[in-house]
N, C-alpha and C positions, 0 to 999 in steps of 0.2 A: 693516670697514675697520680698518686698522692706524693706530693712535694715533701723531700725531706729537707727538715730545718735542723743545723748542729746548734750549739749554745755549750760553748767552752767556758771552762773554770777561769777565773780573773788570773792574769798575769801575777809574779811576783808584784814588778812596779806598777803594775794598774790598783792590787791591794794595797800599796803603803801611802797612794794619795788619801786624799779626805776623803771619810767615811761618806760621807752626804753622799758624795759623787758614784762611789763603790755600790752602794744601794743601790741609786738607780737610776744606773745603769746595768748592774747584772744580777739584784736581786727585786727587784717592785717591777721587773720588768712585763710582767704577764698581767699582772693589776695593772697597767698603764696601756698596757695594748686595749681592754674593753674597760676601762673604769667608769665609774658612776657617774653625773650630772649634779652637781650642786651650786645653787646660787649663794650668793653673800647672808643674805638673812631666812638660810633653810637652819632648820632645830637639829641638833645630835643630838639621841640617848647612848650612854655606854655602860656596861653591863659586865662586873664581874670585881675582881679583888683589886692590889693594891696598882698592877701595872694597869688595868682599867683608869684606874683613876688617876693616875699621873699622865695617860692618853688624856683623859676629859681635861685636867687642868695646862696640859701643852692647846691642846684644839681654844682652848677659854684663853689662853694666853696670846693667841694670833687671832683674835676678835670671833669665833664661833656660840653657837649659842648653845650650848651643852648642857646637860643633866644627868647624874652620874647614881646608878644604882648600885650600892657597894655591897658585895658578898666575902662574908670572911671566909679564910683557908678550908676549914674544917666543912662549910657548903659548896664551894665550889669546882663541883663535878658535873657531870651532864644530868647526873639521875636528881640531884637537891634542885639543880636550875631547872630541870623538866616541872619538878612538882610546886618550884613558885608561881612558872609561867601559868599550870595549870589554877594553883591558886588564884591569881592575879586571873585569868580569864571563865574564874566560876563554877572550873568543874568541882567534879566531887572530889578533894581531897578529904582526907582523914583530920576528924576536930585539931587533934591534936598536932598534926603535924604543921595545919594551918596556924595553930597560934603561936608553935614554936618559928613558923617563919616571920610571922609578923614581929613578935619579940624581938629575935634576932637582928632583923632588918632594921627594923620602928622607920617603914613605909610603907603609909594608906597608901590598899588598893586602887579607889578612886583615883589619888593621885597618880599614881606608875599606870594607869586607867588613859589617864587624860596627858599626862606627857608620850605616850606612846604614839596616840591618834596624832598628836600634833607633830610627830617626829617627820625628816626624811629621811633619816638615815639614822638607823637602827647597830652599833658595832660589839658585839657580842665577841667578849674575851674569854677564852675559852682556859681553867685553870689545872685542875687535875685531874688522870686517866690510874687513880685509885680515888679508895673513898670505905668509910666504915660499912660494912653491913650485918647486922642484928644477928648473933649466937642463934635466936631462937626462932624466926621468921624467916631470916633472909635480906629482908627489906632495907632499903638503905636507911642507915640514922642519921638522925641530926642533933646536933646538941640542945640543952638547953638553955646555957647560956654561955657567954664566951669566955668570962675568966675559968669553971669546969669543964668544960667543953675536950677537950680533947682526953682529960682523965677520965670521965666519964664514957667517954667513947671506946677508949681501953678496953675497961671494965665492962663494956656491956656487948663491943662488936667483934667482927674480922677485922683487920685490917687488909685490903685486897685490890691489885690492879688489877682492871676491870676489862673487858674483852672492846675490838673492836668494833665488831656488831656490835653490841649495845651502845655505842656509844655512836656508833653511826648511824643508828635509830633514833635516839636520845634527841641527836641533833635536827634531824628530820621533823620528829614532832614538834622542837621547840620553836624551829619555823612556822610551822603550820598554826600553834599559838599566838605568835608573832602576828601572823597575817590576818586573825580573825580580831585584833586589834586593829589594826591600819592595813588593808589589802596592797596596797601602794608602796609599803617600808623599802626605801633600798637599805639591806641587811650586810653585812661587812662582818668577816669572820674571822678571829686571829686568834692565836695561840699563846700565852704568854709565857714571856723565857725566865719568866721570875720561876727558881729553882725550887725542887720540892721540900716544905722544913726535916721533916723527919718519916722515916721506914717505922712501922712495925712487924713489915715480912719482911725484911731480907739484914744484913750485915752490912750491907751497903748502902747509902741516902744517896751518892752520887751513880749507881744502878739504876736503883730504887725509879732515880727521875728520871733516867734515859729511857727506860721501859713507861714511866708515867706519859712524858712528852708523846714518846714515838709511838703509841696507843692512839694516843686526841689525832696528832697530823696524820696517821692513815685515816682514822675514821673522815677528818674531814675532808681528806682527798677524796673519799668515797662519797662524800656530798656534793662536792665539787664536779666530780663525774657527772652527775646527774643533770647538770646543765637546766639546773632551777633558776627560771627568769628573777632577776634583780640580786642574785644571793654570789657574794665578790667574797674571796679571800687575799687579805694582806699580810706579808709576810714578816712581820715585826720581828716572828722567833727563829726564821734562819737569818734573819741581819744580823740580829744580837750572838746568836750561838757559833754559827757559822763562820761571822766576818771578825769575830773577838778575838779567837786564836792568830789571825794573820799583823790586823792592824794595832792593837793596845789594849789596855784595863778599860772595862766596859765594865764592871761592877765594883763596889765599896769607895769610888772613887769621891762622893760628897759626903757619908757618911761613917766608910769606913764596914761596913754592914756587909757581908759576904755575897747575901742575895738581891742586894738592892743593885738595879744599875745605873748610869751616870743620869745625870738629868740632861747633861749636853747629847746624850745619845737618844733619849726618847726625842729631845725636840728635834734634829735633824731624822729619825722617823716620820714623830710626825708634821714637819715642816715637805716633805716627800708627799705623804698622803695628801695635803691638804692643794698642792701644788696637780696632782693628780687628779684631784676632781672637782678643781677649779679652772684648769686651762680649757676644758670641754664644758660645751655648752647644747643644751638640748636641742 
């Protein structure tokens, strides 16, 4: 017979001690049961918008050796990240779409090339579950540059939250790009709780993102099912979303910014992570 395991919701007063602790101990707890193997001086890439990048600069901030590929809002869905990966690993993309990623980005192939081989761990922040697609095609857009970018995008697409088969495809392939870089990548998959800016389908932005969010974390449950060797999810966006209601203000609180959250909450994030796959050793 198969053992059944319960896992109860945190106490009142188990929620109002420190967050660090609250984390994980009842949410990193299943990343800590089989988490990855890193030494002192193994390479991070991290991949995606702005909570990417305040993970790269906490990991940089507690001595890690990081490199941080930054994707604005307006790319950052599974179908614009399938079509840099595929960029960046040679297939055939569309002229055009390629030079609109490059522009946007302004990062040589070569180099996201050669940071990648050198990487061990690979953490792919996964940002929106909508995304523009093309009046007349279908096909996802992208803009052309950032400051018209989204009025252009108006003017020329859908706006549409996007299914979770595709996006649990999406993700599937961008692995497999991933790995014909570096076969080796330990890949690390999260979600980010930086909220959605704005709807053009619905009446609602604070909808709008609950249907956005809850799209990406099914599909990537369903990647997770799969039980692909080295490919780890961290749960950055139920600590944040989850544990915010019970314990305090977990956004605007350095800037004032609605969708920004505290800087004291990324680093006990990722002060957790980095604790998790540091205390195992191969």
């Amino acid at each position: 017979k198969r053992r059944s395991v319960m896992a109860r919701y945190p106490m009142k007063d188990e929620l109002i001690s420190n967050f660090r602790d609250v984390f994980s101990n009842y949410v990193a707890v299943e990343f800590k049961a089989n988490a990855p193997s890193f030494m002192p001086d193994d390479k991070f890439v991290t991949f995606g918008s702005c909570f990417a990048a305040n993970v790269a600069a906490e990991l940089k901030s507690q001595g890690k050796a990081v490199w941080h590929i930054p994707i604005g809002e307006d790319l950052n869905n599974t179908y614009t990240n399938k079509l840099f990966w595929q960029w960046v690993c040679g297939c055939k993309v569309d002229e055009d779409v390629g030079n609109k990623i490059f522009k946007l980005l302004n990062v040589p192939r070569d180099e996201v090339l050669r940071k990648i081989k050198d990487a061990k761990c690979f953490i792919y922040t996964l940002g929106l579950g909508a995304a523009f697609f093309s009046k007349i095609t279908g096909d996802v857009l992208i803009p052309d540059s950032d400051w018209v970018g989204t009025r252009a995008l108006v003017e020329h697409g859908d706006f549409k939250t996007t299914s979770v088969e595709d996006n649990y495809q999406n993700i599937l392939d961008i692995i497999k790009l991933i790995r014909q870089i570096n076969v080796d990548a330990q890949i690390v998959i999260t979600l980010s709780p930086v909220p959605l800016l704005a709807t053009f389908e619905r009446h609602s932005a604070v909808i709008a993102d609950c249907l956005s969010k809850s799209v990406l974390r099914v599909a990537i449950n369903q990647v997770m099912n799969d039980k692909i060797e080295a490919v780890y999810y961290w749960p950055s966006f139920e600590a944040v979303r989850w544990l915010a209601p019970h314990i305090g203000k977990f956004y605007g609180g350095d800037d004032g910014v609605s969708r920004h959250i505290n800087e004291s909450v990324i680093s006990d994030i990722i002060s957790v992570f980095v604790d998790s796959v540091t205390s195992r050793r191969p």
